[in-house]
N, C-alpha and C positions, 0 to 999 in steps of 0.2 A: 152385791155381797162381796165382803172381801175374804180373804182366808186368812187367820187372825196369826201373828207374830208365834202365837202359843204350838200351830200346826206347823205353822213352815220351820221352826226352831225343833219341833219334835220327829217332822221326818229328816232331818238335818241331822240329831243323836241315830235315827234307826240307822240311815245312812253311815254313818259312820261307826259302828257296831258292826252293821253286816260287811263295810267293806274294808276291816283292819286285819281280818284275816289271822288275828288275834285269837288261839285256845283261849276257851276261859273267858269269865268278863271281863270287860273295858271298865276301868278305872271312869270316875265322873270328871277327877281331874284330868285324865287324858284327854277325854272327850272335847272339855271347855277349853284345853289348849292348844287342840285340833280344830274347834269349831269357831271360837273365838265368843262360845254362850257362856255365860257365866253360869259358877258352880252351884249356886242358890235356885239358879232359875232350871238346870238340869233335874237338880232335884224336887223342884216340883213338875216339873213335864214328867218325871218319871212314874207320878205316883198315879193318872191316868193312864198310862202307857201299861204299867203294870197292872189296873184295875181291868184292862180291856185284854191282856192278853197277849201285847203285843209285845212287854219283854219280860226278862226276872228279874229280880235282884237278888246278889245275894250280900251280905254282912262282913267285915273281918278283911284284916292285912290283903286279905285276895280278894276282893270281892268286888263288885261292881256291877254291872247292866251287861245283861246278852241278851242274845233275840229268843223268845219263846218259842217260833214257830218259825217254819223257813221263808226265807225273803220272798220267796212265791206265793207265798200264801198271805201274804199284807201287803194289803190295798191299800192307794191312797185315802180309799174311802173310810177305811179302819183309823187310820190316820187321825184324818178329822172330825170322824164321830166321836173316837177317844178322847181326845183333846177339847172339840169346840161344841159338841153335843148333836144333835142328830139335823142335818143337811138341812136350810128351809132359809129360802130365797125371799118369802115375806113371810109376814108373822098369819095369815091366814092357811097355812100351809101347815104349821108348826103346833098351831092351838085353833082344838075346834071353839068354834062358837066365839073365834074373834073378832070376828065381824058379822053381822047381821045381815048380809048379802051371801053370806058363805052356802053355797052349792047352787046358787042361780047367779053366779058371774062368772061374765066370757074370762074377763081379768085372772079372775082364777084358775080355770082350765087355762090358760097361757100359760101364768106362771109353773103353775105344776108340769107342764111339759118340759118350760125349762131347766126347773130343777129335775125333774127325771131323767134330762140331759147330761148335764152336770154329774149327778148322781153314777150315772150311767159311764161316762168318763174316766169317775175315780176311781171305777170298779176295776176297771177295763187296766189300769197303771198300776204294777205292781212295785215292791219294792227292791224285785230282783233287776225289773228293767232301770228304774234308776239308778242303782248302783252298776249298770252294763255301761250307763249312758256317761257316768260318770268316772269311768276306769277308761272310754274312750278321748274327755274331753282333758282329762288330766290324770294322763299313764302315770304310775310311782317314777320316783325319782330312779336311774340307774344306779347299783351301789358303787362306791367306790372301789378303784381296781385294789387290789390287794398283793403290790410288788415284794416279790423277797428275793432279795441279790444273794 
């Protein structure tokens, strides 16, 4: 399974929302010229992000994306449920009666362990520890000094 452009690009916006320390919303063109996502593609990552809860929007000269809820409280797992729909490692996982072996294979109990792993993971990552992890691996720039002779 991979984790689709859609998710990593979408906690990439939370990411940087929660960490601009910005009143107020972040502009979308802020964002894509912070992120380097473009502006079309922000605003459709937003319109899941907003249907799950996971930011606002608001309209008008000031308006943009803030976080709905506190970075504590969005999981990776929110993340990628928003965006790529609900966890599921093979498709007998995902939709009953996809297979015709479905509740009497070992294959199955495997995999659902490891997707409950997985799962289990996402839960566990919040979006305040990345943005922690994130302020350590690249401090803000120092400002510059401000001489007056």
């Amino acid at each position: 399974m991979k984790i689709t452009a859609k998710s990593r690009y979408a906690l990439r916006i939370l990411l940087d929302i929660a960490a601009s320390g910005k009143d107020g919303p972040r502009t979308i063109k802020e964002i894509a010229a912070s992120q380097g996502i473009s502006e079309k593609f922000i605003s459709r990552i937003a319109v899941p992000l907003r249907r799950a809860g996971l930011v606002a929007t608001e309209r008008g000269a000031k308006g943009g994306l803030s976080l709905a809820r506190y970075p504590k409280r969005i999981t990776l797992l929110d993340v990628v449920t928003a965006t790529d729909g609900p966890l599921s490692l093979v498709r007998c996982l995902a939709r009953p009666g996809a297979c015709k072996r479905q509740g009497r294979c070992a294959a199955e109990k495997a995999w659902a362990g490891v997707n409950d792993a997985l799962a289990a993971a996402l839960r566990r990552t919040t979006l305040a520890q990345v943005v922690a992890d994130q302020r350590r691996l690249a401090p803000p720039e120092p400002a510059e000094p401000d001489y007056c002779i």
